[in-house]
N, C-alpha and C positions, 0 to 999 in steps of 0.2 A: 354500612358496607364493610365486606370484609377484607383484606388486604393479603395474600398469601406471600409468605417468605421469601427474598430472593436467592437461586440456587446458586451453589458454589460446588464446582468441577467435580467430580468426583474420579478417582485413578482410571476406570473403565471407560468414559467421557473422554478423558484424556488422550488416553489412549486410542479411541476414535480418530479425536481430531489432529491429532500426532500424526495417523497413518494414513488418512486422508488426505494431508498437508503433504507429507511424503511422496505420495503416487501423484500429485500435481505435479508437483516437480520432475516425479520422474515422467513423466507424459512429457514434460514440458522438454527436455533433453530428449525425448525421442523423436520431439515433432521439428525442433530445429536441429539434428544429426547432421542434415546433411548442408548445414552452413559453413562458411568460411571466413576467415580474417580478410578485409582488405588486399589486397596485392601490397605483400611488404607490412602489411598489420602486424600491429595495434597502427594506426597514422592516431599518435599522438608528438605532442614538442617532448622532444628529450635534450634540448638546450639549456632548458631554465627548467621544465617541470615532471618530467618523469627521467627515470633513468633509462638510459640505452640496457641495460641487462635485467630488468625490470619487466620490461617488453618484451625483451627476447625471449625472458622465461616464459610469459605467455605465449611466445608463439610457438613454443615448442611443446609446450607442457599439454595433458591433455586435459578438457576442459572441468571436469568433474574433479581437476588436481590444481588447477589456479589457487594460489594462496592468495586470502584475502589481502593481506598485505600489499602483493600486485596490483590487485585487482583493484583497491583501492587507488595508488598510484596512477592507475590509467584514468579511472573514472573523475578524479581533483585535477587532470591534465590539461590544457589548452588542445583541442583536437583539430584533423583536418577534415579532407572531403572524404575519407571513408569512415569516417563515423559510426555513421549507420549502421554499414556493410558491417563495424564492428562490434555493437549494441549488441547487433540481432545475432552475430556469434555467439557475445558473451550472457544472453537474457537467461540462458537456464541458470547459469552458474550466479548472477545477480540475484536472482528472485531466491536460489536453495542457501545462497549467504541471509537473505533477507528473511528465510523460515524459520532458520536458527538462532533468530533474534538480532542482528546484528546489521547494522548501519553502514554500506560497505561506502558510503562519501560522508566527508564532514557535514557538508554544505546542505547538506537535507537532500532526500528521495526526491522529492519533485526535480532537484537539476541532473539527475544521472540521465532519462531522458530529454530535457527539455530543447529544443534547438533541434539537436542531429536526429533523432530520432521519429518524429512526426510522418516524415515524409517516404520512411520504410514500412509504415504499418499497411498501406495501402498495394504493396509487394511482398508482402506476405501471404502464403498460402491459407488456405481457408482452416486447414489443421493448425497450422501455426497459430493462428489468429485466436482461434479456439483455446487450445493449450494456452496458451498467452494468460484469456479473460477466467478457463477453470482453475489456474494456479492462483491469480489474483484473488478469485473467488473465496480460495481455501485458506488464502493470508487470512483476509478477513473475517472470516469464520472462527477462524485461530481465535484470530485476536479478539473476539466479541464474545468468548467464550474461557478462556483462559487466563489466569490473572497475568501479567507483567513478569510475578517473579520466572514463571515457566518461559524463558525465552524469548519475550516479548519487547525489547526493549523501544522500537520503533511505536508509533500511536497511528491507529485507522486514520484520521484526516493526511496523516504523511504518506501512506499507501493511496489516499484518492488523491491526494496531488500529485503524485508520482503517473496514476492511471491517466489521469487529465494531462498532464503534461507531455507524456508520449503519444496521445492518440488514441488513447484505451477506451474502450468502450466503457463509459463509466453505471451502466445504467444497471449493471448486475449487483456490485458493490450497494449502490444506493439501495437497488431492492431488500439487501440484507439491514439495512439500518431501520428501512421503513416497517421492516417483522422481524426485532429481535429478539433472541432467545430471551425466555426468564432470568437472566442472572445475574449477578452481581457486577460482572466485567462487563455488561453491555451497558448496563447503568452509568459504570465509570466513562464506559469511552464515549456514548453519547452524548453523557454533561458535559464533557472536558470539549466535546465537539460544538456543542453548543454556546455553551459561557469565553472560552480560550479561540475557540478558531470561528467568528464573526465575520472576518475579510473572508472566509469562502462562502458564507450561505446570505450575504447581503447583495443586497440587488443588483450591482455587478458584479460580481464576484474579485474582486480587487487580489484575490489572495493566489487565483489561481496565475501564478506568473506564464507570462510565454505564452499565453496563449490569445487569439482573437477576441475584441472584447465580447462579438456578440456569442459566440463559442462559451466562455466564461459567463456570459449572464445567463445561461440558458442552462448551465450544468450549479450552477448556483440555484437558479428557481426551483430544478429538480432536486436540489439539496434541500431548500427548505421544506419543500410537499413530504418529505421523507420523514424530517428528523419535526413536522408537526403533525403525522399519521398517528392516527389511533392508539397500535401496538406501542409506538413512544410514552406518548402522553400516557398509559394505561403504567407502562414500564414507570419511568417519572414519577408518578405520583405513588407510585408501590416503596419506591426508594428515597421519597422524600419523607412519607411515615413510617420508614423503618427507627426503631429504638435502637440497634446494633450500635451505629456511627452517626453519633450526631452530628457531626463539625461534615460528613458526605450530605446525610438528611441536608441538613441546609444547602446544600450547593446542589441537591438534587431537584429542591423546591423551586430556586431560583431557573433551574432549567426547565421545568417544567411550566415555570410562569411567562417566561420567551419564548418558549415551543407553541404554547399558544395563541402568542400573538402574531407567529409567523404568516 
């Protein structure tokens, strides 16, 4: 059997998935336009955890000018009951921090929604809703495709816990794992999702926090049908006989060899 090469991005590729990723985002700011802050928003604590002018510049600034910095501060805050109402303001300017590679909470993606945010997905419009899963869509695409050094800093299992933990339709995400491109960066981020992140694709899904457990076991089983599909296993085992990287070869074998026993 013959083993064909794995691909590595090339500038025109790139620049695909650049501009694709781009007009997600900006779709995504067109379809929530017509959102607003809470009454009195951001409702975060400015006692102990954000600053009062922190906020304020949020609320004045406009959205596509939010300094991460801010942004940051609100989303590490202890919040109140407009939460939500605040998420669904700030989600373009979240997800376009999140394109250009950057981690806008310490604490990990999964808790910028977890909690407040659940309960707004179902009061979103159907554009919204949409925009929402095609921006997600293009993360991941990004990322499945493009190495780390290009902007990548966050990893595909902390985009689906992010999507699981708000509400997100995770079933479009999963479909890109279960057919990924040829290439080198899907290899990466598959193994590393396989061997490192266990607590999301075992039988309860333990990893997915905040969420219902039977909700969690169920987006977990659809994790493992994904990442032991065909297109994987065929991936895997291309990158486990690669001569390039041996010290990956091994860790691609080992994924390969859990993939199918999923």
């Amino acid at each position: 059997m013959t083993h064909d090469p794995l691909t590595t991005i090339r500038p025109v590729e790139l620049r695909q998935h650049r501009d694709a990723l781009d007009r997600a985002v900006s779709e995504l700011y067109a379809a929530f336009a017509k959102r607003k802050l809470s009454e009195n928003g951001p409702d975060a604590c400015t006692a102990c955890c954000a600053s009062p002018e922190a906020m304020a510049r949020i609320a004045s600034a406009q959205k596509h000018t939010i300094s991460i910095d801010d942004l940051s501060e609100y989303l590490s805050a202890a919040k109140g009951a407009g939460a939500g109402e605040d998420l669904a303001y700030l989600l373009p300017r979240i997800m376009a921090v999140i394109a250009i590679g950057q981690e806008p909470k310490c604490a990990g993606l999964f808790s910028i929604f977890a909690h407040y945010f659940p309960p707004m997905w179902t009061k979103l419009t159907e554009q919204e809703r949409q925009a929402a899963t095609t921006c997600a869509v293009a993360v991941t695409q990004w990322r499945m495709n493009v190495p780390q050094s290009h902007d990548c800093a966050f990893e595909t299992a902390d985009v689906l816990e992010m999507l699981a933990s708000g509400g997100f339709d995770t079933a479009p995400v999963l479909e890109i794992l279960a057919h990924p491109p040829a290439t080198l960066e899907a290899a990466r981020v598959l193994t590393q999702i396989i061997i490192h992140h266990a607590d999301l694709w075992r039988d309860n899904g333990c990893g997915f926090y905040s969420l219902p457990d039977e909700v969690a076991a169920n987006i977990s089983k659809d994790l493992r049908k994904s990442l032991s599909s065909p297109g994987v296993l065929a991936l895997l085992e291309t990158a486990a006989l690669s001569e390039s990287d041996e010290d990956f070869a091994e860790q691609a074998s080992l994924a390969h060899h859990i993939a199918e026993t999923l």
